[in-house]
C-alpha positions as CSV (number, residue, x, y, z in Angstrom):
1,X,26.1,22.6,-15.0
2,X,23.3,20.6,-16.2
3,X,22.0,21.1,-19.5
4,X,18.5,19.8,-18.1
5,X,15.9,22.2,-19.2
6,X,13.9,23.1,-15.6
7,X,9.9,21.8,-16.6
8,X,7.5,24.5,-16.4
9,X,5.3,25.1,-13.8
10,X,2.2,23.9,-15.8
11,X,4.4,21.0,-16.6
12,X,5.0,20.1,-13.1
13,X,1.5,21.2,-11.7
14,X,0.3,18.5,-14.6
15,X,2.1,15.7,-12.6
16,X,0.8,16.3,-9.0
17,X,-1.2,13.1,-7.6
18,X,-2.6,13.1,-3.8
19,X,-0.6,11.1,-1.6
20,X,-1.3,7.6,-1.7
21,X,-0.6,4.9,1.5
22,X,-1.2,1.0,1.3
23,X,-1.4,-1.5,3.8
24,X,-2.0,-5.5,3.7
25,X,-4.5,-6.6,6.3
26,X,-5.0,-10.5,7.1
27,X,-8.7,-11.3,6.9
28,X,-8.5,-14.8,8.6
29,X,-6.5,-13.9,11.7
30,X,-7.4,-17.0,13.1
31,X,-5.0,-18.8,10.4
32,X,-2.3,-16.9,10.8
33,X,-2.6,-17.0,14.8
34,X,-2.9,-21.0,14.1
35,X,0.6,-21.2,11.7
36,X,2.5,-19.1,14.7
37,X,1.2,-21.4,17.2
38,X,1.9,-24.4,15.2
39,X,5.6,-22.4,14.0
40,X,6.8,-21.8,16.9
41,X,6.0,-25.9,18.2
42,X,7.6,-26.8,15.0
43,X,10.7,-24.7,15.9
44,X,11.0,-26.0,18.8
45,X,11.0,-29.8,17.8
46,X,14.2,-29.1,15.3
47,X,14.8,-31.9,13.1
48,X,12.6,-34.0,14.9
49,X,9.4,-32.1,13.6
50,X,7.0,-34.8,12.0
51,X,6.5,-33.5,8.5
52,X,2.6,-33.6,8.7
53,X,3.5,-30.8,11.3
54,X,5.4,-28.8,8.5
55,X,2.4,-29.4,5.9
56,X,-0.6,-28.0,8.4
57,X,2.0,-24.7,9.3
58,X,2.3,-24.4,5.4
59,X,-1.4,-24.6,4.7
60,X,-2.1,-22.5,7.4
61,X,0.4,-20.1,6.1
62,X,-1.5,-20.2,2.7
63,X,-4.8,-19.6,3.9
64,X,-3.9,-16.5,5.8
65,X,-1.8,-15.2,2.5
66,X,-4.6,-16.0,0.5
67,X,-6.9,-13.6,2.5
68,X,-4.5,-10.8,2.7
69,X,-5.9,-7.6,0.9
70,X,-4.4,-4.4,0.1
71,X,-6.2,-1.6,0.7
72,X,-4.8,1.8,-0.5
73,X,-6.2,5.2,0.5
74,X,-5.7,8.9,-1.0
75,X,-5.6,11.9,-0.1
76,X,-9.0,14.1,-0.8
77,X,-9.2,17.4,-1.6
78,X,-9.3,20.6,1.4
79,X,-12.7,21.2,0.6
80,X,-13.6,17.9,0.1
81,X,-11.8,16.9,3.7
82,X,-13.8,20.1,5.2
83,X,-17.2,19.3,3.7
84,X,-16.8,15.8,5.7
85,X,-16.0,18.1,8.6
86,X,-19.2,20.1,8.2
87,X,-21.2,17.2,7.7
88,X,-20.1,15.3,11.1
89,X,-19.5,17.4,13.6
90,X,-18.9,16.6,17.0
91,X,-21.6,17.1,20.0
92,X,-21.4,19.1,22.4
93,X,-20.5,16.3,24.9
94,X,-17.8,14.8,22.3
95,X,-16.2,18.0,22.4
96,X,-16.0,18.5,25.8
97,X,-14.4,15.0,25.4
98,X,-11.8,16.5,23.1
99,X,-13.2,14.6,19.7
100,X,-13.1,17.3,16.7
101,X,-15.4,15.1,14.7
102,X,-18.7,13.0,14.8
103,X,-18.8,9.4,15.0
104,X,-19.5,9.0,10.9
105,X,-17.1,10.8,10.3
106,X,-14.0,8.3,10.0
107,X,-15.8,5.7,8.1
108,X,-16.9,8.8,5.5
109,X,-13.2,9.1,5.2
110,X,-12.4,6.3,5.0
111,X,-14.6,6.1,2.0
112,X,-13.8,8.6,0.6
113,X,-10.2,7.7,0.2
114,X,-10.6,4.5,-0.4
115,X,-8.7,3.9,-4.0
116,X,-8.4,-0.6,-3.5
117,X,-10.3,-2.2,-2.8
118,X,-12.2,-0.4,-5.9
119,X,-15.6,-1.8,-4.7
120,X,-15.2,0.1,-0.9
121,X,-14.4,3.5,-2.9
122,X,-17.6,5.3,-1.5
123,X,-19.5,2.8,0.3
124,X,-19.6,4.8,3.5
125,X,-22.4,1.6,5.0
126,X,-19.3,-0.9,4.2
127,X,-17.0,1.4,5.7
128,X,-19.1,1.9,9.0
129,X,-19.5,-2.0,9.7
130,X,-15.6,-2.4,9.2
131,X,-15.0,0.2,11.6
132,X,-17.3,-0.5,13.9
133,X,-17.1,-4.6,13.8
134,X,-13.7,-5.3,12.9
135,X,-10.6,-5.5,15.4
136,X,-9.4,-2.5,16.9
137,X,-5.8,-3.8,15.5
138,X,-7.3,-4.0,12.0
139,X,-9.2,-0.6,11.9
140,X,-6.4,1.5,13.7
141,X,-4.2,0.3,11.3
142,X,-7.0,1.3,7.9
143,X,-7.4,4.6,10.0
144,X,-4.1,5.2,10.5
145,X,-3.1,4.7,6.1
146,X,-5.9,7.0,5.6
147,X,-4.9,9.5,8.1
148,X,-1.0,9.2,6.4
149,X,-2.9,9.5,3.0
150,X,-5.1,12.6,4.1
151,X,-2.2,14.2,6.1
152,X,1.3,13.4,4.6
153,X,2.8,14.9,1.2
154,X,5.0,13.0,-0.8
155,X,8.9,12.9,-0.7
156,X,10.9,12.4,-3.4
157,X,12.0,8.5,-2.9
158,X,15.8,7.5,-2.8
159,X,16.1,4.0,-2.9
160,X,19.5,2.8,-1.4
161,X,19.3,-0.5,-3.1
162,X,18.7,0.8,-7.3
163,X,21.8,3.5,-6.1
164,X,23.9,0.6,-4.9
165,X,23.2,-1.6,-7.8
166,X,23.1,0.9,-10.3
167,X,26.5,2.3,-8.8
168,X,28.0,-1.1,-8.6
169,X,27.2,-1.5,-12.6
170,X,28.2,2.2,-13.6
171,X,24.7,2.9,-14.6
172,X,24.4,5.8,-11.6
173,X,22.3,8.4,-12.8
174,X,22.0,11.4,-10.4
């Protein structure tokens, strides 16, 4: 038996966060498309790939990396979530579509659970010309880390790599 003393509820209710997902989105897609393009001719020219070839791929690589941004969205509240329901609801004709919601509403969620980029926490404007202009790639992917943030609950994480290292240096710790 463990001589662990169990926390208290009040304890445990004191650590409980909303759910938070992340993803990386590359802003210049044109430079990454232009380094696979370029990759891929490189690859295929083996060891007799001119080196200028291999310095354009890298810069190319580089610009894209340098415009990747994380973007990490949690979880509102019930009623906060249902107050963004009762403020866009769907017509009529969208619900005889099947949609639950109106057209503002996923861009005033995404807002809402924005968390980083810190300056598109609550800018519901910014929000609607990302969802509306960007790629449906891009945005299906912001949607679908908000949705995971709004939807999912947290699991306790196992990671197999700290319990193989730490098993490996007899530091294992249940």
């Amino acid at each position: 038996m463990s001589n662990r003393k169990k926390p208290t509820w009040a304890k445990l209710k004191a650590t409980r966060t909303n759910t938070r997902v992340s993803t990386d989105i590359v802003l210049d897609a044109a430079a990454a498309a232009e380094a696979d393009r370029l990759g891929a001719e490189l690859d295929s020219l083996g060891d007799d790939a001119p080196a200028e070839l291999a310095k354009q791929v890298r810069e190319l690589e580089q610009q894209a990396a340098a415009s990747r941004v994380t973007f990490t969205f949690e979880g509102v509240s019930r009623s906060a979530y249902q107050q963004l329901c009762d403020e866009h609801p769907a017509s009529p004709e969208d619900q005889a579509a099947g949609a639950r919601f109106g057209p503002g509403f996923m861009p005033a969620l995404l807002a809402a659970s924005c968390v980083q980029p810190a300056e598109l926490r609550g800018d519901v404007d910014e929000w609607t010309e990302i969802h509306d202009e960007w790629s449906n790639g891009m945005t299906t992917r912001l949607v679908g880390a908000c949705l995971s943030a709004n939807a999912g609950v947290a699991a306790v994480p196992k990671s197999s790599r700290a319990s193989a290292i730490l098993a490996r240096t007899g530091s294992a710790t249940s």
